[in-house]
C-alpha positions in Angstrom: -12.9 18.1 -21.8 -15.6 19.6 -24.4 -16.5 23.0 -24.2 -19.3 24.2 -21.7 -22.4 26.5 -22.9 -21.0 30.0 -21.0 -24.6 30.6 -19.5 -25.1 26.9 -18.0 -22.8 27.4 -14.9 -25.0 25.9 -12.5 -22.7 22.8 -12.1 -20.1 22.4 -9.1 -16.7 22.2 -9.7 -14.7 19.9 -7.2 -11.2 20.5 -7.9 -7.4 20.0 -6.2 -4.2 20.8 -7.0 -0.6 18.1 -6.2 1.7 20.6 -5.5 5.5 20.9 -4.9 6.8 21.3 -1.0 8.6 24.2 0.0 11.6 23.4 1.6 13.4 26.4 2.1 12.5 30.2 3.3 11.1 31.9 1.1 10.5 29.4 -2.0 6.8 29.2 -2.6 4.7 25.8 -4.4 4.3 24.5 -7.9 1.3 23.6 -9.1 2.1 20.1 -10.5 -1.1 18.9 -11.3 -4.8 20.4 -11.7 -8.3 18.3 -11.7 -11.6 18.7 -11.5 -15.0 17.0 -12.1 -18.1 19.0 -13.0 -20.7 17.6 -10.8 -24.9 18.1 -11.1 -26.3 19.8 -8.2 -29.8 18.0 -8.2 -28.1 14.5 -8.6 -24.6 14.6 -7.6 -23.4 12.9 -10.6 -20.6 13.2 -12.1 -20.7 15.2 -15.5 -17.4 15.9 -17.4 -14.0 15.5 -15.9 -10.3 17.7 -16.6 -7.0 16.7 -15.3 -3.7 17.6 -16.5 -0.3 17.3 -15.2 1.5 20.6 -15.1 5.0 21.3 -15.6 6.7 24.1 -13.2 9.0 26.6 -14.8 11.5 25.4 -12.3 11.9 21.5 -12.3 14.3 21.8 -9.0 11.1 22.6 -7.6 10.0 19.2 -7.6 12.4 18.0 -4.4 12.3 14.0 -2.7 10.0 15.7 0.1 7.7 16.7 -3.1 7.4 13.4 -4.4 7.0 11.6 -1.3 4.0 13.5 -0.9 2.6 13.0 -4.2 4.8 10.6 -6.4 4.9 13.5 -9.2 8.5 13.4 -10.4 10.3 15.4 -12.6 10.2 13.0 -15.4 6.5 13.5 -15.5 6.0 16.3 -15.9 8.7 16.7 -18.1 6.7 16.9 -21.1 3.4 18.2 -19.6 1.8 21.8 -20.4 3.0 24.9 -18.7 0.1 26.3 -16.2 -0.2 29.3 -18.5 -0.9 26.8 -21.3 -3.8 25.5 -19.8 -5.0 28.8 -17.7 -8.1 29.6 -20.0 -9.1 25.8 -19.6 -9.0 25.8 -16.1 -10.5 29.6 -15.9 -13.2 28.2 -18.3 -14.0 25.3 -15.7 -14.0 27.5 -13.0 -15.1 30.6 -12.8 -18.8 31.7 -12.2 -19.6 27.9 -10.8 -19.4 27.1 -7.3 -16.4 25.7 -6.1 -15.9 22.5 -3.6 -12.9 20.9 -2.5 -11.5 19.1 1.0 -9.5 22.6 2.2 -9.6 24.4 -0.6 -10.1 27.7 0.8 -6.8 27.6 2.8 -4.9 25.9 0.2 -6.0 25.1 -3.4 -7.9 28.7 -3.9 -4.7 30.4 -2.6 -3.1 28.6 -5.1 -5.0 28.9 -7.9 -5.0 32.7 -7.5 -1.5 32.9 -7.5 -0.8 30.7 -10.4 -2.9 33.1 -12.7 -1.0 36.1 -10.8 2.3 34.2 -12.2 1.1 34.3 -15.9 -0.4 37.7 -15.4 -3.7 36.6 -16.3 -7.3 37.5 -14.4 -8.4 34.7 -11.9 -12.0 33.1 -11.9 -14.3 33.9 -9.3 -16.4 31.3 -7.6 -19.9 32.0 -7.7 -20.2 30.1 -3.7 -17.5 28.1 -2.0 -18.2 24.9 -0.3 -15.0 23.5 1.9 -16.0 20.3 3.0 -13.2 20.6 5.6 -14.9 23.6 7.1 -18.3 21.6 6.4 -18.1 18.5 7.6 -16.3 19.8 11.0 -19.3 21.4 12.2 -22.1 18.9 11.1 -20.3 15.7 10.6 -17.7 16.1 13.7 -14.9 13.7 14.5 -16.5 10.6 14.7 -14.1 9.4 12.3 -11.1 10.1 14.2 -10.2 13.7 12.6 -11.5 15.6 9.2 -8.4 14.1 6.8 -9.9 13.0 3.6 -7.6 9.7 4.2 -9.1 9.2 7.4 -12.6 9.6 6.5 -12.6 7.6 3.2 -11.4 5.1 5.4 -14.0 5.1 8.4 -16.3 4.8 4.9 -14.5 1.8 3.3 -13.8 3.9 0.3 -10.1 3.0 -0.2 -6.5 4.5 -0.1 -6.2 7.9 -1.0 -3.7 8.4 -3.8 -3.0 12.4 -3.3 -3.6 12.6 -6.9 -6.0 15.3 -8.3 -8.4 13.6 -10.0 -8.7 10.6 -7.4 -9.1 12.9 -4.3 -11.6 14.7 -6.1 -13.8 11.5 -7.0 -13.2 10.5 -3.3 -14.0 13.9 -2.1 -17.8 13.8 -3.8 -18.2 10.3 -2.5 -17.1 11.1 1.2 -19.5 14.1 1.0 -22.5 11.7 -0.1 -21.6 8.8 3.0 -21.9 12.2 5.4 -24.6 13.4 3.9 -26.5 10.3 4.1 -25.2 9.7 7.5 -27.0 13.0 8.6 -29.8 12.6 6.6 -30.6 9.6 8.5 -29.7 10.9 12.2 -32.3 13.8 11.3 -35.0 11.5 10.6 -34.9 9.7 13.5 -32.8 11.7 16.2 -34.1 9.7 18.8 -32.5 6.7 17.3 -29.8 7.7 15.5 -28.0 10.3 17.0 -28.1 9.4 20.9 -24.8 7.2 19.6 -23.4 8.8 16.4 -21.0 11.2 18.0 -20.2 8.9 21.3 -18.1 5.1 20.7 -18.9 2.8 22.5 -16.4 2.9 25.5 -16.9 6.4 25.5 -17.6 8.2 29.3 -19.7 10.9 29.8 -19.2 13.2 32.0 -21.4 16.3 34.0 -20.8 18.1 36.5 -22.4 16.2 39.2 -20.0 13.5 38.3 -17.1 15.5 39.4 -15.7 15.2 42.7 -12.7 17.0 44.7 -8.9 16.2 43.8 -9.0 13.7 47.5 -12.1 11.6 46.1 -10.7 11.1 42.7 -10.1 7.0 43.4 -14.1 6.6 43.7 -15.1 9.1 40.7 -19.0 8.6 39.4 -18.5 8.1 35.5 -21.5 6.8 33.8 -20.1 4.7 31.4 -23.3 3.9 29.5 -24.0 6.5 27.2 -27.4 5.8 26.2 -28.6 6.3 29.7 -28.1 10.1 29.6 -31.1 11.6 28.4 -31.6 14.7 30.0 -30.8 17.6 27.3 -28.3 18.7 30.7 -26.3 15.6 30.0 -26.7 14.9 26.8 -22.9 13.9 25.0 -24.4 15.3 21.9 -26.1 18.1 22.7 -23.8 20.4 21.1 -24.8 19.8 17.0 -26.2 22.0 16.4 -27.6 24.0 12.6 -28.5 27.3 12.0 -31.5 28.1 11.1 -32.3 31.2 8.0 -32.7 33.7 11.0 -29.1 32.7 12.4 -30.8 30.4 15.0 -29.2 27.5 16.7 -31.3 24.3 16.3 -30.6 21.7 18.5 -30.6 18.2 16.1 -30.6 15.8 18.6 -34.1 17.3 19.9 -36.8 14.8 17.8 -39.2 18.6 18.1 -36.3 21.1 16.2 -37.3 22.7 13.0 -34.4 21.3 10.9 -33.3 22.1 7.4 -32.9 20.0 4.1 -29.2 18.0 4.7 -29.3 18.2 1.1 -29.9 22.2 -0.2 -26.4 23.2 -1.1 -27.5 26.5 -2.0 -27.7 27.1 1.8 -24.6 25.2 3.1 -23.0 27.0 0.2 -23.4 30.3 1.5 -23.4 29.1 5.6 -19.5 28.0 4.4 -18.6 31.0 3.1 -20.2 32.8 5.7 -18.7 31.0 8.4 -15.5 30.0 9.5 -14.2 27.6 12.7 -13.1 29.3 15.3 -10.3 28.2 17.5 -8.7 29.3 20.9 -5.2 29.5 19.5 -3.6 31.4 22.4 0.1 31.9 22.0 1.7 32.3 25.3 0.1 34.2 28.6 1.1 37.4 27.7 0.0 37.2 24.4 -3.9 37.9 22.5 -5.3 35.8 20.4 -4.7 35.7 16.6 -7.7 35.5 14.5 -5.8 34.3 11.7 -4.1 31.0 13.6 -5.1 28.2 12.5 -7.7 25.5 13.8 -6.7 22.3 14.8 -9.8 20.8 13.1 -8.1 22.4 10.2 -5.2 20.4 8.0 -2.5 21.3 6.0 -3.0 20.0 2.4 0.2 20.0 1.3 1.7 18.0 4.5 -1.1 16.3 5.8 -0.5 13.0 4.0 3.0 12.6 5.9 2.4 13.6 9.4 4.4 10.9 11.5 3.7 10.2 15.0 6.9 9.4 16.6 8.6 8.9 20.5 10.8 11.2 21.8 13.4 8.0 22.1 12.8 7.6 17.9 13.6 11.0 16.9 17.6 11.9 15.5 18.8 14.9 16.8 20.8 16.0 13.4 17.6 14.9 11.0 15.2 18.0 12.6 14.9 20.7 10.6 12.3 23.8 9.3 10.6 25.2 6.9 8.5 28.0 5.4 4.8 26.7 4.4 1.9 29.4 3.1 -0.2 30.0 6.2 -2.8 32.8 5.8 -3.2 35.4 2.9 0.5 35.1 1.6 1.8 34.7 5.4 4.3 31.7 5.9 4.4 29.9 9.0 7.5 27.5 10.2 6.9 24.2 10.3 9.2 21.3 11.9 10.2 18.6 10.0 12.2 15.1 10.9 13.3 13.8 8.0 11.9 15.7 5.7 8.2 15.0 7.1 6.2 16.6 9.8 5.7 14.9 12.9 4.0 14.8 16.2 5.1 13.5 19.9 3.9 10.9 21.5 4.9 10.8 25.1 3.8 8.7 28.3 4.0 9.0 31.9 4.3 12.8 31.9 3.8 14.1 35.9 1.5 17.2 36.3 3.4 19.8 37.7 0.8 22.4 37.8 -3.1 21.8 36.8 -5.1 23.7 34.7 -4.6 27.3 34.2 -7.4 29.9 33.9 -5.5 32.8 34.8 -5.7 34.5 31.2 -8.9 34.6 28.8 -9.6 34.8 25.4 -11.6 37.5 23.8 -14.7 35.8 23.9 -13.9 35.6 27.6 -13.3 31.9 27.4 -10.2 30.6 29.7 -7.2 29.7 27.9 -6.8 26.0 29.2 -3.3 24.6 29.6 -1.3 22.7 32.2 2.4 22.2 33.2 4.2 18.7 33.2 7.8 17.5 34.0 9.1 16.0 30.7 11.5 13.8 30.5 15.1 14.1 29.3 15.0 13.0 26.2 11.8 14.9 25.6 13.9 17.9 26.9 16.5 17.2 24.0 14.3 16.9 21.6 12.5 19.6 22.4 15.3 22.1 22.7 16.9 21.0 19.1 13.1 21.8 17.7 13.4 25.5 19.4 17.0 25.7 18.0 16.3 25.0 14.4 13.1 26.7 14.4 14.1 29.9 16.5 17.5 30.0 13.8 14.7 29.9 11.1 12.7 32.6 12.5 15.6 35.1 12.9 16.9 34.1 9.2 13.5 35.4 7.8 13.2 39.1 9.8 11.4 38.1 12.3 12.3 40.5 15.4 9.7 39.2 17.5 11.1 38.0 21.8 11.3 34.0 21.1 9.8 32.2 24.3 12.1 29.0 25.1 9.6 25.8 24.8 11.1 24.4 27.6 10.6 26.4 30.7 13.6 26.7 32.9 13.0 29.3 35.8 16.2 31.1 37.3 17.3 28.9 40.1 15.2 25.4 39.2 17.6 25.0 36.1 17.6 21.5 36.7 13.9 21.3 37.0 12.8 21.9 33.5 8.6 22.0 32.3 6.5 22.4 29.4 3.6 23.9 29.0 0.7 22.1 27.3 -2.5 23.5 25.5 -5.6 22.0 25.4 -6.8 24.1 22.7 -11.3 25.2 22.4 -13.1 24.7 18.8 -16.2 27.3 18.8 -18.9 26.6 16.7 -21.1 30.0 16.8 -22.3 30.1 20.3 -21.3 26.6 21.5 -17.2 25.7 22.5 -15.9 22.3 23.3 -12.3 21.0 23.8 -11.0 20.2 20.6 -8.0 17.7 22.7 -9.6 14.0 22.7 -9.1 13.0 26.5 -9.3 9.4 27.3 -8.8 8.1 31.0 -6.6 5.2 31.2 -7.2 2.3 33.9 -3.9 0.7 35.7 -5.2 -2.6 33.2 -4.0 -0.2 30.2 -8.1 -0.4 29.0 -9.0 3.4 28.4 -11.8 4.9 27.9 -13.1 8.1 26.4 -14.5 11.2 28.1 -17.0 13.1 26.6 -18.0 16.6 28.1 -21.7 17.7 28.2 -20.4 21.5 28.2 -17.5 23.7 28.6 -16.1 23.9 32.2 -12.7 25.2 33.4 -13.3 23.6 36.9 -14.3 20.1 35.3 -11.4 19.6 33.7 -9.1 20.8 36.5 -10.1 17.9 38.7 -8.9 15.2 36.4 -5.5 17.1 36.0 -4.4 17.6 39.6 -0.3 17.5 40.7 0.8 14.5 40.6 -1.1 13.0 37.8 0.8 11.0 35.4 -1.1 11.6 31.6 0.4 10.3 28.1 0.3 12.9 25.5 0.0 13.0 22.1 0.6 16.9 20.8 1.8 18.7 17.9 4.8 21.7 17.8 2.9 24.5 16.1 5.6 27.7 16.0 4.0 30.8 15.9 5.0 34.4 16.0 2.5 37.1 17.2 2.7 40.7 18.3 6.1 40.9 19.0 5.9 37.0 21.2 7.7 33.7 19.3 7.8 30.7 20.3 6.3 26.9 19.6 3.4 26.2 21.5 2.9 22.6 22.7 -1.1 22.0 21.3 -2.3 18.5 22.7 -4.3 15.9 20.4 -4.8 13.4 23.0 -4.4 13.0 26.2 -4.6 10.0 28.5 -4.9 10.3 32.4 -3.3 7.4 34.2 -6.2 6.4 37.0 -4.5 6.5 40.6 
């Protein structure tokens, strides 16, 4: 790459970084390879591109789990620069430009900063940040399914993503522009456009009116046409919303809203950096909330190209294991593995045991919404080898903290085990919504999402009554909290069986 004037730093710098995969306590990542594009602010065009491999100055870094992710193998970087080799490149490219990147704040900046710590040299300084993670979860939403580059190249017809710097990079800019256009359009004509951008189309809205008691559930009022809601009450989308330069919230879907340029990155530059997505990440009933746990809207760079989805039925006992992965400001956080991969459950015909619980609050005053369902035995098996491994991991590294069983067995119902499932809030300033997709499924097996015009406790107690049967699809997230451990059961998507 040729050298760059040092007073024309007005170009953004997408960049990522391949890393290796920790894989035991304590053993941090590699950078294995670094790339970047220089991209022009008034045209979003690509100007100059860098991308190197790198190689580690411990090659047993670079472990199967590591290449699965990435295909970087030890070979290949065998003959490739050391990171302080090319540090004064890379803190040429960076620092004093703004930075952009899919998750960078949680993951590539964190890394950056410590490879320079490594070498003892001073890191860059962005002159803004722009996450398009962060971005693109408050104004683009999860029409696409969730906010994974993969996925949303996809829902784009872009192609494959190849987890390889430069790639991601060039797919990252052009997954920015398909939003941006997207939005661009919806604002034009709101009337149009956005009544059906956030809602598919067997998607069910719900209101409160709709909502009957638990004994008229068999005859419950859905309107299933969402274009037939137009009262801002009802309105699926009434919750995009964009701030405004005083802090206001401007409602987009209104045609009369005062809306601002999709395209001035100055102000979504600093509106990222200013802002962050909240999330209720309650740990356990008799625990506050973290402000440092992490969103579900939120991925995991370094894992987020090998989550599996398996059945409990599919999962070997003696291949579950943990790990240590960077989680917040030099914290690690353990993560379950089968395999060698992280995985979610999928499970079906779970019976409510208890509905939904408002009994404790989150500091916003928001109820912390879960429910309890009788799992089956095989669940129960694999849930209890996930505790074992994870609670064995968790004493190994210090921690002191009173580790909460994930499956609840009360002193005399022994044989009567639970779980306890979350159904987890995203806030975005003022506004919260369910971050859980919740489809109801018809005795035919046809489903059909449900799509809530506003937050409601009560709501969402009446479709989860005793005796329900739902299917759950729900991630093990292990956390450890003011003195409380434990893995807390966080639910994607849920699917309640129609009686």
């Amino acid at each position: 790459m040729g050298s760059i004037p040092s007073e024309d730093r007005s170009e953004i710098v997408f960049f990522d970084v391949e890393t290796t995969v920790p894989t035991r306590p304590g053993q941090g990542f590699a950078i294995l390879e670094f790339g970047a594009i220089l991209v022009c602010p008034r045209k979003l065009t690509e100007l100059r591109n860098f991308c190197t491999l790198v190689r580690p100055a411990n090659s047993s870094l670079i472990s199967p789990l590591s290449e699965r992710c990435n295909g970087i193998t030890a070979d290949a970087v065998s003959s490739a620069p050391t990171f302080a080799e090319i540090a004064d490149a890379v803190y040429d490219l960076l620092h004093g430009r703004i930075w952009a990147g899919h998750n960078i704040i949680r993951f590539d900046c964190v890394r950056v900063r410590d490879a320079f710590a490594e070498v003892n040299k001073t890191a860059p300084e962005p002159k803004g940040i722009i996450d398009s993670l962060v971005l693109l979860t408050q104004k683009f939403g999860r029409r696409a399914g969730n906010m994974k580059m993969a996925t949303l190249a996809t829902y784009f017809g872009l192609g494959r993503q190849t987890h390889r710097s430069l790639d991601d990079v060039r797919m990252n800019l052009e997954v920015l522009k398909y939003c941006a256009t997207v939005l661009f359009l919806e604002s034009s004509l709101p009337d149009i456009f956005t009544e059906n951008s956030w809602v598919s189309p067997n998607a069910v809205t719900r209101s409160r009116s709709s909502v009957k008691s638990p004994s008229d559930r068999g005859s419950l009022s859905m309107n299933k046409d969402p274009a037939t809601e137009t009262t801002e009450e009802n309105h699926p989308i009434r919750f995009i919303t964009m701030s405004d330069a005083e802090g206001a919230l401007t409602n987009i879907s209104h045609p009369n809203s005062v809306q601002r340029d999709a395209f001035d990155m100055t102000a979504l530059c600093a509106e990222v950096t200013s802002e962050t997505t909240q999330t209720d990440v309650g740990l356990d009933e008799n625990a506050q909330e973290s402000p440092n746990m992490s969103s579900p809207s939120l991925e995991s760079h370094a894992t987020s190209s090998s989550i599996v989805v398996l059945e409990p039925d599919e999962i070997s006992i003696p291949s579950i294991d943990a790990s240590l992965v960077p989680f917040f400001r030099g914290i690690n956080r353990i993560e379950l593995l089968h395999n060698g991969f992280p995985f979610q459950l999928h499970c079906t015909g779970l019976k409510v045991r208890f509905g939904i619980s408002t009994k404790f609050v989150d500091q916003a005053g928001r109820p912390r919404l879960n429910f309890v369902v009788d799992p089956s035995p095989s669940l129960c098996k694999v849930l209890d080898a996930c505790n074992n491994v994870a609670h064995k991991l968790s004493l190994d590294s210090g921690s002191s903290s009173d580790w909460k069983p994930v499956v609840i067995r009360k002193d005399g119902f022994f044989n009567y085990p639970t779980i306890r499932l979350h159904i987890p809030t995203a806030v975005f300033g003022d506004i919260a919504i369910y971050a859980t997709e919740i489809y109801q499924k018809e005795s035919s097996g046809a489903e059909q999402r449900l799509i809530f015009s506003k937050f409601d406790a009560a709501e969402l107690g009446s479709l989860f009554v005793p005796g329900t049967f739902v299917d759950a699809l729900f991630t093990l997230d292990p956390y450890d909290y003011q003195q409380n451990a434990g893995i807390k059961l966080v639910a994607k998507k849920l699917f309640i069986h129609s009686k």
